[in-house]
C-alpha positions as CSV (number, residue, x, y, z in Angstrom):
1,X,12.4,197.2,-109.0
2,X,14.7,200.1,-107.5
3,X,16.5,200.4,-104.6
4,X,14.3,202.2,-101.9
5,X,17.5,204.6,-101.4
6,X,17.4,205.5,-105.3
7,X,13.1,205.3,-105.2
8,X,13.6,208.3,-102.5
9,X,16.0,210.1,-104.6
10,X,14.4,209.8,-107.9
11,X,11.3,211.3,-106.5
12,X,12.9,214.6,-105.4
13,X,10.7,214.9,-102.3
14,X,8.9,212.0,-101.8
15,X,5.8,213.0,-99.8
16,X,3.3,210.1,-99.9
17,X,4.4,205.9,-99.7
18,X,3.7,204.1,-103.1
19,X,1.3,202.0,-102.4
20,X,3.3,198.8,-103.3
21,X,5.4,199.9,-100.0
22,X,1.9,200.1,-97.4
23,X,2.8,197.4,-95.1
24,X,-0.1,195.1,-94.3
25,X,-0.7,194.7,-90.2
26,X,-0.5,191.1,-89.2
27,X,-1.4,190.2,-85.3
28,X,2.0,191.5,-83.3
29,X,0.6,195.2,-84.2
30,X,-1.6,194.5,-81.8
31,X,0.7,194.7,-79.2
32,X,1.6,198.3,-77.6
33,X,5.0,199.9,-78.2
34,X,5.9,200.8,-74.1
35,X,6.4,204.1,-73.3
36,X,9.8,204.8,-71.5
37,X,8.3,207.9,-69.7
38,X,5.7,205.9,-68.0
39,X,6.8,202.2,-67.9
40,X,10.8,203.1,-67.2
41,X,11.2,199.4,-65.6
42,X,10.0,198.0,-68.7
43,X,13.0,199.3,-71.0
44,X,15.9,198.3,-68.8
45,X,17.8,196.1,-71.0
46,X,20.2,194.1,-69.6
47,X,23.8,195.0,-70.4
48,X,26.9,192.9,-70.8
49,X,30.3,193.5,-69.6
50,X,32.3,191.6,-72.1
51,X,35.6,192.8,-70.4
52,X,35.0,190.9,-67.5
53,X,33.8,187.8,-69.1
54,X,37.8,187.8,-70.5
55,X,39.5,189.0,-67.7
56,X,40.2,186.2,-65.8
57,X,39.3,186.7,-62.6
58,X,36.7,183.4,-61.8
59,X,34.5,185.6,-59.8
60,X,33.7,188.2,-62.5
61,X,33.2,185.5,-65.1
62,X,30.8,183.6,-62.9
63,X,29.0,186.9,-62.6
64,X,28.8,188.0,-65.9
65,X,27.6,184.3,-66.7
66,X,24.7,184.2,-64.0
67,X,24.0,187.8,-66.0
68,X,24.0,186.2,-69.4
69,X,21.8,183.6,-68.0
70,X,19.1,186.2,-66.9
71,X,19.1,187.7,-70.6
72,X,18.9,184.7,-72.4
73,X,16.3,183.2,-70.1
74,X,14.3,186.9,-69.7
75,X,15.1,188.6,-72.8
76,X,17.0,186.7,-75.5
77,X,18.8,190.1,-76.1
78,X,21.5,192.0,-74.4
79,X,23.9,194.8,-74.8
80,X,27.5,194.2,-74.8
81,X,30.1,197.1,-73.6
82,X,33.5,197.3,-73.2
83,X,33.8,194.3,-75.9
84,X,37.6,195.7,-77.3
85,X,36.7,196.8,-80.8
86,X,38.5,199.9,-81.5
87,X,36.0,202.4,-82.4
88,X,37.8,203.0,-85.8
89,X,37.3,199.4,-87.0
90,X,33.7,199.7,-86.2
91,X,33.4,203.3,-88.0
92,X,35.5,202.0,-91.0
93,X,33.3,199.3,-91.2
94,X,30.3,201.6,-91.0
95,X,31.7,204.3,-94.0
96,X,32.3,201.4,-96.6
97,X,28.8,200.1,-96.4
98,X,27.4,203.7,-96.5
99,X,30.3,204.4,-99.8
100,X,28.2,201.4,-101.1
101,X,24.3,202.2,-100.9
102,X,26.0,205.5,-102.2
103,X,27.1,203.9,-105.3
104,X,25.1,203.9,-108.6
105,X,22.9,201.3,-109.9
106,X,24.3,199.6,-112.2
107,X,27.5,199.0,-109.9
108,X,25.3,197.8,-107.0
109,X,23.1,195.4,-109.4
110,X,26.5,193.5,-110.4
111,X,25.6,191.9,-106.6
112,X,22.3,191.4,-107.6
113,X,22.8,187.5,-107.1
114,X,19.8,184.9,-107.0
115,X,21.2,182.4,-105.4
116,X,20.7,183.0,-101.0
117,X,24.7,181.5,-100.8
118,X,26.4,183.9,-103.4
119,X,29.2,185.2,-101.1
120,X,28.3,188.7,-102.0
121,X,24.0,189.8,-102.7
122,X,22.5,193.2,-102.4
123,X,18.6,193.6,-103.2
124,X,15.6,195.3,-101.9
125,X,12.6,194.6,-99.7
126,X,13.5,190.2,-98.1
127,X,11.9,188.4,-100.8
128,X,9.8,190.2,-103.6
129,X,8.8,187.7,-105.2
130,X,6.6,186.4,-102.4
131,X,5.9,189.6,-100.7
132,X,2.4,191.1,-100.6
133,X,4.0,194.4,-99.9
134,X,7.7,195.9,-99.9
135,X,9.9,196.5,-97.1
136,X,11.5,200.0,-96.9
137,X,14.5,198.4,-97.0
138,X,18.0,197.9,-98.9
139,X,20.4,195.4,-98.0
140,X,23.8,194.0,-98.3
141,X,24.5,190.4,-97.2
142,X,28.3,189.2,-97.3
143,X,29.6,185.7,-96.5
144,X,32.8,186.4,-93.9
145,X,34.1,183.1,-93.0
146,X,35.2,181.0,-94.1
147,X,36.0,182.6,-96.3
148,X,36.0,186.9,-96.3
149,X,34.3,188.4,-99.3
150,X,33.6,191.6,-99.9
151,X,32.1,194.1,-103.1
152,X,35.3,196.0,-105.2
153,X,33.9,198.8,-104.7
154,X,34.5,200.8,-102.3
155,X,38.0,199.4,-101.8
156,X,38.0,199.9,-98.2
157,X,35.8,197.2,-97.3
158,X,39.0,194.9,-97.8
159,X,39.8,196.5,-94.1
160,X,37.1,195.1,-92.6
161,X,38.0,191.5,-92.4
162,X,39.7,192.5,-89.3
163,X,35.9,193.3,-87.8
164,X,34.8,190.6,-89.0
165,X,37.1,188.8,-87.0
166,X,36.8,190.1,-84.0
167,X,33.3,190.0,-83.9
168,X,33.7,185.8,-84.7
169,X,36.0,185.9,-81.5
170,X,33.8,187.9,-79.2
171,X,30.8,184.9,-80.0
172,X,32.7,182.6,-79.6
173,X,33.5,183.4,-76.2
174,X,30.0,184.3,-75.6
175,X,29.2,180.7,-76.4
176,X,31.4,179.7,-74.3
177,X,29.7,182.0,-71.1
178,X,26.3,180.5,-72.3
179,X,27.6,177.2,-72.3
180,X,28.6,177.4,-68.9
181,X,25.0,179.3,-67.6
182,X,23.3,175.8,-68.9
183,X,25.9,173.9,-66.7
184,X,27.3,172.7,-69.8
185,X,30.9,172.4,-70.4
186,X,32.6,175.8,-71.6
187,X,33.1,174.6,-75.0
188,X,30.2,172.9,-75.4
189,X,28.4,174.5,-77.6
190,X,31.6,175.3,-79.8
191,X,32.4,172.0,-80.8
192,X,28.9,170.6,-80.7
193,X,28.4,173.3,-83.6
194,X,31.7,173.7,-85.2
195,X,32.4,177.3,-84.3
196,X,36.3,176.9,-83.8
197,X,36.2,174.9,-87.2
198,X,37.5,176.6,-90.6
199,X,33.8,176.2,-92.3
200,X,31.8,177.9,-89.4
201,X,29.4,180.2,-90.8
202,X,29.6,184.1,-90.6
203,X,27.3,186.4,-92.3
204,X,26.9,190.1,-92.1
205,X,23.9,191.6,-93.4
206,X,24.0,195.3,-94.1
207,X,20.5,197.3,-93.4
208,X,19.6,200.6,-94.9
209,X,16.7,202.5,-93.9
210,X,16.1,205.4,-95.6
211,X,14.1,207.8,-94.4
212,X,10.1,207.7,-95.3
213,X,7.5,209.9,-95.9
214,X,4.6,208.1,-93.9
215,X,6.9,205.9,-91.5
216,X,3.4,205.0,-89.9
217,X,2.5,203.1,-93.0
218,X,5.7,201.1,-93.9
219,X,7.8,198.5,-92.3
220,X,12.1,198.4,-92.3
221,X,11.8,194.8,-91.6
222,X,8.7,192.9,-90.0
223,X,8.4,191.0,-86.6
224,X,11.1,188.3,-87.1
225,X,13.5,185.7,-85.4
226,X,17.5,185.2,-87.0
227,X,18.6,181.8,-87.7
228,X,21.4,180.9,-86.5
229,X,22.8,180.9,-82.5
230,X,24.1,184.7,-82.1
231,X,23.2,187.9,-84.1
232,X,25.7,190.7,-83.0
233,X,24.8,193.6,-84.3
234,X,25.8,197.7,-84.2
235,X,24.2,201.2,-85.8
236,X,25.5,203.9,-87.6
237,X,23.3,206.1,-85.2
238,X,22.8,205.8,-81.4
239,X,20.1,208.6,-81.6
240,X,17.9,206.7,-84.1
241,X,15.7,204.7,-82.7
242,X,15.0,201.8,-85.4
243,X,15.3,198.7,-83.5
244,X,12.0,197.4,-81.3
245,X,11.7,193.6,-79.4
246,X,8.9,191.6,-78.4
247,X,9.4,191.5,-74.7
248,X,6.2,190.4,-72.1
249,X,3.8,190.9,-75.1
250,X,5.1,194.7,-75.5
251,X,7.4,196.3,-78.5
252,X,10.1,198.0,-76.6
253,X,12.3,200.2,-78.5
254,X,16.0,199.9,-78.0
255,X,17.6,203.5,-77.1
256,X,21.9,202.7,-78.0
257,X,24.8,203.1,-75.4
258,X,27.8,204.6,-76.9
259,X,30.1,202.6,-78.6
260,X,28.1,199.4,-77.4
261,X,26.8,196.2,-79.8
262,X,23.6,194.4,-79.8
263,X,23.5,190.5,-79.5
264,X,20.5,188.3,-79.9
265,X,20.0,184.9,-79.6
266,X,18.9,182.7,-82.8
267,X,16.4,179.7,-83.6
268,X,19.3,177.4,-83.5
269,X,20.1,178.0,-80.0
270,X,16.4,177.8,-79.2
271,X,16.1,174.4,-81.0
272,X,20.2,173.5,-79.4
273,X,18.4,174.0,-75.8
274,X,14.9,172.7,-76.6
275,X,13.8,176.3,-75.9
276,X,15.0,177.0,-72.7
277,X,17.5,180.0,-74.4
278,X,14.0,181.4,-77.2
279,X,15.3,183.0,-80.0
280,X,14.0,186.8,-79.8
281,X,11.3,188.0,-82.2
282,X,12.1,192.2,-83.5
283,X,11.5,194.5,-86.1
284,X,12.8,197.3,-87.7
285,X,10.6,200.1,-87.6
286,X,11.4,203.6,-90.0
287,X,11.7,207.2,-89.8
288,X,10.7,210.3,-91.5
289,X,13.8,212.2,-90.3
290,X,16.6,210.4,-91.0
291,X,18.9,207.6,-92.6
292,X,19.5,204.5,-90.5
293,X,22.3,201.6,-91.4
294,X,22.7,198.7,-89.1
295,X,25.0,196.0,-89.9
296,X,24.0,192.6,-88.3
297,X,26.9,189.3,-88.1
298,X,25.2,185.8,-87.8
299,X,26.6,182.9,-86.6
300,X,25.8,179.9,-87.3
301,X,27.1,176.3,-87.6
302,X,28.7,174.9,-90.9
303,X,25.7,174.8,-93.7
304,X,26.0,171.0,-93.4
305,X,25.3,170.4,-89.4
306,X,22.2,169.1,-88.3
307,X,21.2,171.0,-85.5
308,X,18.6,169.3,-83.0
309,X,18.0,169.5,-78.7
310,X,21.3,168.6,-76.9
311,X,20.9,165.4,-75.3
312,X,22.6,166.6,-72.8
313,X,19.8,168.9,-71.4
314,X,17.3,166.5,-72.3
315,X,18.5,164.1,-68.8
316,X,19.2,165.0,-65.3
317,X,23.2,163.8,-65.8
318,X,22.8,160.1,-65.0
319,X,20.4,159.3,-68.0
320,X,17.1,159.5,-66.7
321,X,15.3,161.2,-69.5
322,X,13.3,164.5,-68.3
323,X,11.9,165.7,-71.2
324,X,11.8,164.9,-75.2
325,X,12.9,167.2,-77.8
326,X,10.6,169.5,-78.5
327,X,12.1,170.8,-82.0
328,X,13.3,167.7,-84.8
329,X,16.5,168.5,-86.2
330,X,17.2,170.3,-89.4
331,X,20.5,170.6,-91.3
332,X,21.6,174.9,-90.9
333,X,21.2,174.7,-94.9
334,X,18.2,173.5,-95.1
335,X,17.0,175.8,-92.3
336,X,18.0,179.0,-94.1
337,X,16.4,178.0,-97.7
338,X,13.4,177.5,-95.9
339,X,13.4,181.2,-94.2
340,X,15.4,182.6,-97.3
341,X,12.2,181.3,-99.8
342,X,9.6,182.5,-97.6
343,X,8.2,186.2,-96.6
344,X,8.9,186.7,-92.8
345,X,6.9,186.3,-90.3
346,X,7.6,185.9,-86.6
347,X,8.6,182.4,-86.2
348,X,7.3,181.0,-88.6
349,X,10.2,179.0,-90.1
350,X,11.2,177.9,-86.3
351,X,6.9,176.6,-86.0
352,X,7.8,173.9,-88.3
353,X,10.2,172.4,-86.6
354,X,7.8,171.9,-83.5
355,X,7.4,168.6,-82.2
């Protein structure tokens, strides 16, 4: 099957969808997309000052943590600015996976692995061989840590280990703020899920979106949840308009700050906090106009941790039980092959796991 970059190319002008490509509706296309002109309330997302969850200064941290509280408990999504990442790193990052969708067939298909762990997988679509119909999609998915790994080509992509990096710092200190918002100890959540450990698991996952004839009839990615705990994400584009969450039973899409990164909570802090923290459902929707990229990094805990409600959220602090654990436990391996083998769909994966 080609790449969706190389289906638009070979065409010349590409004026109709293939109909391998027509996106089926399932039930969240039912729900409206708001309109920012007439519901402006409705679009307000809430926004992060990283800068003073790191400063310091106890009475900005509390604040920003009673703020991360809101967005976890309201939204399960937030916008994080003035989060130190030099601007370069981030565009450097941004032209080597560009330089890579750019490269020819043959050299992209050396990364065509099977296997969901190969440290380095490109592809098309989430999972042909179950899909009814094809995403509009190409992808590249690299394992960053433990260990970094990254395609030969282009060379440059050995410079971004130092992104990948920071972004690993910047959720582990989030963690740490939404530790403290559940009255948890800071590092709670870090050591209950191994994040300051050497096998903690980062993954970024490279989206291109090319753009599409009939963008009404095709789907960049379906209404989904991210394993994992955080998603941190960022755009080649601030003025494309790609990325739409599930929000009071309305899509609302997300319209960039400058220089600013997405983060979303996964299903394994939902399950972690027996659902008081809900992983949030999105999509990716496409364009006729132009090329989107977004490169997502998912944390998560080493592939061998069992992730299930904290007990400590399960009692009122002296052991009277308040409430059972709404999710069974499920090792983070085991969790991903079952998402990884299966088309996506809303929660699906995470509906399993319901007790």
């Amino acid at each position: 099957m080609l790449f969706v970059k190389e289906l638009v190319e070979s065409a010349g002008r590409l004026t109709r969808v293939p109909s391998k490509y027509v996106f089926e509706t399932t039930k969240s296309d039912d729900y409206v997309v708001v309109d920012p002109v007439s519901e402006p309330e409705a679009i307000k997302i809430p926004i992060i000052d990283y800068s003073l969850l790191t400063s310091g200064n106890p009475d900005q941290r509390s604040q920003v943590i009673n703020e991360l509280r809101n967005a976890c408990l309201e939204w399960g999504f937030f916008m994080m600015i003035n989060h130190g990442v030099e601007e370069t790193l981030r565009d450097e990052m941004m032209r080597a996976t560009e330089s890579f969708f750019d490269l020819s067939m043959e050299e992209k298909l050396k990364y065509s692995g099977k296997d969901l762990f190969d440290p380095i997988r490109c592809g098309t679509s989430f999972n042909p061989n179950v899909e009814k119909s094809f995403l509009w999609r190409d992808y590249l998915k690299l394992l960053v840590h433990p260990h970094f790994n990254a395609p030969h080509k282009p060379s440059h992509f050995r410079f971004c280990k130092n992104t990948a990096k920071k972004t690993r710092e910047m959720a582990s200190e989030l963690l740490k703020g939404i530790s403290e918002s559940l009255g948890l100890d800071e590092n709670y959540i870090n050591e209950k899920m191994g994040v300051e450990s050497e096998k903690w698991n980062q993954v970024w996952v490279a989206n291109m979106y090319p753009p599409c004839p009939q963008p009404e009839l095709s789907m960049g990615l379906p209404p989904h949840s991210d394993h994992g705990l955080l998603t941190i994400l960022m755009q080649n584009d601030p003025s494309i308009v790609g990325l739409q969450i599930l929000h009071n039973a309305k899509w609302v899409p997300i319209h960039t700050l400058p220089n600013c990164f997405f983060v979303n909570t996964g299903d394994h802090l939902e399950i972690l906090t027996n659902g008081k923290y809900k992983s949030m459902v999105h999509r990716a929707v496409v364009n006729n106009k132009a090329t989107r990229i977004s490169i997502g990094s998912a944390h998560g805990p080493p592939l061998d941790t069992i992730v299930s409600p904290a007990p400590e959220l399960l009692t009122n602090g002296v052991g009277t039980q308040l409430s059972l654990p709404a999710y069974r436990g499920i090792k983070y391996r085991d969790f991903m092959e079952l998402q990884q083998s299966n088309s996506l769909n809303g929660k699906s994966c995470l509906d399993r796991l319901r007790l």
